[in-house]
N, C-alpha and C positions, 0 to 999 in steps of 0.2 A: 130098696137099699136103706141100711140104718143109715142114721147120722148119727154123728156122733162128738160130743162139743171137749175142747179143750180148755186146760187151767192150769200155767204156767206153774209151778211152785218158786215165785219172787226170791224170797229170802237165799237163793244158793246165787253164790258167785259165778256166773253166767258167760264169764270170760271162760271160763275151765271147767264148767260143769252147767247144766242145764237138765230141769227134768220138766214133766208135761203130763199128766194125766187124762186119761180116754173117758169122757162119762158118755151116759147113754141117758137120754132123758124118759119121762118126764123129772125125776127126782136127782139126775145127776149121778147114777149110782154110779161108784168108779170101777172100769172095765180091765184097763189095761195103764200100761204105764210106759212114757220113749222118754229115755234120759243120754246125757253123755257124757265123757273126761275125757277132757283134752292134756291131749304132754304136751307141755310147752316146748318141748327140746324139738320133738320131731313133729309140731304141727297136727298130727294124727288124734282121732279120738275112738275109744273105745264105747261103741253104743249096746245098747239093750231096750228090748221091748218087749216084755213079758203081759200074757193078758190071761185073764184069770179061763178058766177051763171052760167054762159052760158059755164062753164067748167064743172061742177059736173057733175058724174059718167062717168066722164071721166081717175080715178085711178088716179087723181093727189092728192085726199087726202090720199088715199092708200099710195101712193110712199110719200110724205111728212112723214108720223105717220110712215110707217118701217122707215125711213131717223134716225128721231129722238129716235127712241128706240136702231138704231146700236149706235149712239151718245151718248145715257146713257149709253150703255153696256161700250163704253168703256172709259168714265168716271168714274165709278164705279157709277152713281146715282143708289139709292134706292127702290125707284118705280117712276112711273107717274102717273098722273093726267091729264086728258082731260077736 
């Protein structure tokens, strides 16, 4: 199984948005990407996890969509959206 390391991108307001990038070592190259926005109104966030082609069905979008829904659980968001 790959592994595969993450690296939050800091600088985004984290209340309402969060993103995460997938590398794959040894150099880190970045694979894929799990980000979210949240509506404040209705708690709910719209996520994505796109990963670049010569990676897919390699469970990098697997691990990104768990990544993000342990992330809402413990937010308390509402539901998600894909």
């Amino acid at each position: 199984m790959q592994r595969f390391i993450l690296n939050n991108l800091e600088q985004l307001d984290q209340k309402e948005t969060d993103a995460w990038l997938a590398g794959v070592p040894p150099k880190q190259k970045i694979v894929g990407l799990g980000s979210y926005h949240l509506d404040p109104a209705t708690q709910r966030a719209e996520i994505a996890f796109p990963v670049a082609d010569a990676w897919q069905g390699k469970g990098i979008g697997t691990f990104l969509m768990q990544m993000l829904v342990r992330i809402a659980k413990s937010k308390n968001i509402k539901g998600l959206t894909a």
